[in-house]
C-alpha positions in Angstrom: 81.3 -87.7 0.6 83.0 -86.1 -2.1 80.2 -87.7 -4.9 77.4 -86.2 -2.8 79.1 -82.7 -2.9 78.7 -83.4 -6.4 75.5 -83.8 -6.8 74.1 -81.7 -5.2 75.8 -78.7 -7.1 74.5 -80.2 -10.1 70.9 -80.4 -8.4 71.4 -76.7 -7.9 72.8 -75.6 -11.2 69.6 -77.6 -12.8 67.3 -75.8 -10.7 68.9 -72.5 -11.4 68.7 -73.2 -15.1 64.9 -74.2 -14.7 63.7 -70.4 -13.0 66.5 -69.0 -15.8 63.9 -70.4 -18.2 60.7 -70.0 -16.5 61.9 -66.2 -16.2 62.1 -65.7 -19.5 59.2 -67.7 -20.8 57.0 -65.3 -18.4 59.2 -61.7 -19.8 58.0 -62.9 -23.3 54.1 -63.9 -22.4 54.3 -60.6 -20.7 55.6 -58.4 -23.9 53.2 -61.1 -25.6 50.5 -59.4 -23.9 51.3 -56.1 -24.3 51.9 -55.7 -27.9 48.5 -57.4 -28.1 46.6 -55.2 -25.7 48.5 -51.8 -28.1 47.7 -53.9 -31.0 43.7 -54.3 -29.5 44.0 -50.2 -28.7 45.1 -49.3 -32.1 42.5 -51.3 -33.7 39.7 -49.7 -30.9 41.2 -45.9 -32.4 41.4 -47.1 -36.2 37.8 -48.3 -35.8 36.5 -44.7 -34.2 38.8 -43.4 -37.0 36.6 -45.3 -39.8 33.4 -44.1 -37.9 34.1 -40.4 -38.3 35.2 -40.8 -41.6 32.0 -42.8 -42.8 30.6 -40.1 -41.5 32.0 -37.5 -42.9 31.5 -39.4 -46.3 28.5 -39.9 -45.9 27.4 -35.6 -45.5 29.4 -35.7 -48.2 27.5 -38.2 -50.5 24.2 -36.1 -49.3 25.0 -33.0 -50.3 26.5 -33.9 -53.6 23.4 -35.8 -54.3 21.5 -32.3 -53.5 23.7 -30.4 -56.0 23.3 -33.0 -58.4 19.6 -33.0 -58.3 19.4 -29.1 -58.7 21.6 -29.6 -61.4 19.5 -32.2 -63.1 16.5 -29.7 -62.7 18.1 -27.0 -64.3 19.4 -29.2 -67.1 15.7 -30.3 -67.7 13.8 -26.8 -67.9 16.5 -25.9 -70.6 15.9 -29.2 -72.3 12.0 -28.4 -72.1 12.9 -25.3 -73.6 14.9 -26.5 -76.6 12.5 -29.1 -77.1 10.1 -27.1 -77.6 11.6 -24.5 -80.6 12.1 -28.4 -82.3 8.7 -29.4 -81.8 7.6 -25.5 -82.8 10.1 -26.5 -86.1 8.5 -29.9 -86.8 4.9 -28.0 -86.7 5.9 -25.6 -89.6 7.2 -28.8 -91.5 4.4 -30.6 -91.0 2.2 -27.9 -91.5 4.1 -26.4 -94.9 4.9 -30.1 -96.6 7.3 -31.5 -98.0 7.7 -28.6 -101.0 11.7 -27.3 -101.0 9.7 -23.5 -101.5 8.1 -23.7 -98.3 11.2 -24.7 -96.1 13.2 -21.2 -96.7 10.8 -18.9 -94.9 10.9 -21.8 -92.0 14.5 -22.3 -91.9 15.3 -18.8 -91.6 12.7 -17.9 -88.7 14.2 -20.9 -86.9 17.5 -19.5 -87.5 16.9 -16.2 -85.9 15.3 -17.8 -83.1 18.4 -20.0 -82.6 20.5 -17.0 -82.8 18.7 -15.2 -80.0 18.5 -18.5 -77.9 22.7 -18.4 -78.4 22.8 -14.6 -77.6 21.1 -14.5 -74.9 22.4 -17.6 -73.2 25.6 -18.4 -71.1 28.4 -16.4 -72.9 30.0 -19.3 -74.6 32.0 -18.9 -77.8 29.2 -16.5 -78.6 30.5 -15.1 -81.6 31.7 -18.6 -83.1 28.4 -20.0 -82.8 26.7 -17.2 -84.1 28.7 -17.0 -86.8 27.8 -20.8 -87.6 24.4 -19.6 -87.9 24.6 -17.0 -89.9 26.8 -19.1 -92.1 24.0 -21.5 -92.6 21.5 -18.5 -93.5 24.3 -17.1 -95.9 24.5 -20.8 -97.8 21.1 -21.1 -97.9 20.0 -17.8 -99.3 22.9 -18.1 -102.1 22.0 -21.5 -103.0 25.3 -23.0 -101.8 23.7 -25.2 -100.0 19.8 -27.0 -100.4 17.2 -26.4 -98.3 17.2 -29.9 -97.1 21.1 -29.2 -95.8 20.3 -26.6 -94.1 17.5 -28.3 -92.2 19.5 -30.9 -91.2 22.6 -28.1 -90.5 19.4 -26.6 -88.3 18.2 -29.4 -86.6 22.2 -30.0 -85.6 22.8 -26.4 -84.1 19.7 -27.4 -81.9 20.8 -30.4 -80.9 24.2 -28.3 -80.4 22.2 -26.2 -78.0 20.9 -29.1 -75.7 25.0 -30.6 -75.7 25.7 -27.6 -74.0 23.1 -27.9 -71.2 25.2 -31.0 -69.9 28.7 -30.5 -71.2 31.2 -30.1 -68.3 35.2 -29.2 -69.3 37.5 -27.1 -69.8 38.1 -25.2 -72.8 39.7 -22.0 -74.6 37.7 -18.6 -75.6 38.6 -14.7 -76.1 36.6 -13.0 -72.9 36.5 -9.2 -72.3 38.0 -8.4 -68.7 38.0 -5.0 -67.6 37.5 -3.4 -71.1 40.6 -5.6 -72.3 40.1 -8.8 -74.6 41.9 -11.9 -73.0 42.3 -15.6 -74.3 41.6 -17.5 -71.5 40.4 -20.7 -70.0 37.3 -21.4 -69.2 35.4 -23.6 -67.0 31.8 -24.5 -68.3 29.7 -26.0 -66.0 27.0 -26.9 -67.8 24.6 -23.5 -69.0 24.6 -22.8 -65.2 28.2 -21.4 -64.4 31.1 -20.2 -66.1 34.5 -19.7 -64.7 38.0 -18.3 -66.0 41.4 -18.1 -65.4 43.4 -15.8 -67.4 47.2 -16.1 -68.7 48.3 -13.4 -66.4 46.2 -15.2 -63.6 43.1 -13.3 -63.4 40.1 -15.5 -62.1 36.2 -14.9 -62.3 32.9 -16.2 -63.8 30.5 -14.8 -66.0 27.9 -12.7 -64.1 24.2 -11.8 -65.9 23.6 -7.8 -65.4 19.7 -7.2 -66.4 20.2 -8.6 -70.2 23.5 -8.4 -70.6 26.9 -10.9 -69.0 29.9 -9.4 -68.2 33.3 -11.2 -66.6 34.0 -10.5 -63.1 37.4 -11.1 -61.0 37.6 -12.0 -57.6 40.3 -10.3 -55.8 39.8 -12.6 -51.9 42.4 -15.5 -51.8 39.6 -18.3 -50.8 37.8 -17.7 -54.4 41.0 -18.1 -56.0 41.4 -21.2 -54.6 38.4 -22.4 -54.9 38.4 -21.8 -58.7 41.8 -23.1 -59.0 40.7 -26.6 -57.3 37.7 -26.6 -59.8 40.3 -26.1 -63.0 42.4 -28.6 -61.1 39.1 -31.2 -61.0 38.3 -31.1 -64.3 42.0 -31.5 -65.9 42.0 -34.6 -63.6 38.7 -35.4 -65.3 36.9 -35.6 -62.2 33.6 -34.3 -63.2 31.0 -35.1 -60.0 31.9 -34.2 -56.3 31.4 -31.4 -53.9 33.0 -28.5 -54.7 32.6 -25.0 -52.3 32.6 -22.0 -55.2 31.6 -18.2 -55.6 28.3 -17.6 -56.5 28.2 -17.8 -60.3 25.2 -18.9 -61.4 24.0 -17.4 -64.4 20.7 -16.0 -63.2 20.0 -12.1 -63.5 20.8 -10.4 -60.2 23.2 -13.2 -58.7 25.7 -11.1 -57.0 
């Protein structure tokens, strides 16, 4: 009597022991389940995530594509331009021979037209590259230099010219703001814009008025900023993307 006491204690201890572990096996299927149904749910939001930000890109992509393409447009009329003062220059070559007392009269009237291209351009270390010009002219007319130098010191400046058209950076020239004269950096997109930020933090772009430019400051915090962030772009050498800026192109009348 005693054994079957027992035995049937054990019989109930084991079966105890077996719903113990069925318990838990089905607690952790259950928090199985769940962390893969919020794991399923976090996927379903990262993927709507990616959607909208493909998206987004994408406008992006499109209307930097735009910009670009205007850009490329304006790049080529000024190339078309400069191309044709060197094809005007290979004409009087052509047409005045190979004699070295033909090329003076030449070389100078292509100098002169170079200066006014330079003058009348975006306002660009005017006065330097004017003054490489008229350097050349100087040499030439006292002999320190042959005509064939100076052709080839000609043909440079123009090539000079059409650099300019797609050089994008940031460099270093004396501007006049407000009557005062100010080394400051400047922003040169292209012949298209120009952009400045002062040492006492003044910021502006060049602006065309009928035939002259003239540096204007923005006083609104959003142009600020949005000058800033183009300085900040290029000194991270990024040199293509979207950027939102005042209207600066250097077109007579852009206000």
């Amino acid at each position: 009597m005693v054994k079957f006491t027992k035995l049937i204690f054990v019989s109930t201890a084991i079966a105890l022991s077996s719903s113990a572990v069925y318990a838990a096996n089905n607690a952790e299927m259950i928090n199985s389940i769940m962390k893969l149904r919020a794991d399923v749910e976090g996927l379903y939001s990262q993927i709507d995530e990616n959607k909208d930000n493909y998206k987004s890109q994408m406008k992006s992509y499109a209307m930097q594509v735009a910009d670009n393409e205007a850009q490329i447009n304006r790049k080529e009329t000024a190339l078309k331009l400069s191309n044709a003062e060197m094809k005007k220059l290979e004409e009087k070559i052509a047409s005045k021979g190979a004699t070295a007392s033909d090329l003076t009269p030449m070389l100078n009237t292509a100098l002169d037209n170079l200066e006014t291209i330079i003058s009348s351009g975006i306002p660009f270390k005017v006065d330097e590259r004017v003054a490489d010009i008229e350097k050349i002219k100087a040499d030439l007319k006292s002999g320190n230099i042959t005509q064939e130098k100076a052709l080839s010191l000609s043909w440079a400046s123009y090539d000079d010219v059409l650099r300019l058209t797609k050089e994008i950076g940031i460099f270093k020239q004396q501007i006049n703001v407000g009557g005062e004269e100010k080394l400051a950096k400047v922003a040169k997109i292209g012949t298209t814009m120009l952009f400045f930020i002062t040492p006492d933090e003044q910021m502006g772009y060049a602006k065309k008025s009928g035939e002259q430019y003239e540096f204007v400051t923005v006083d609104d915090i959003e142009s600020k900023k949005q000058i800033h962030d183009l300085f900040d772009a290029l000194l991270k050498q990024i040199r293509t993307g979207y950027f939102t800026l005042p209207n600066a192109l250097l077109v007579s009348g852009a206000k």
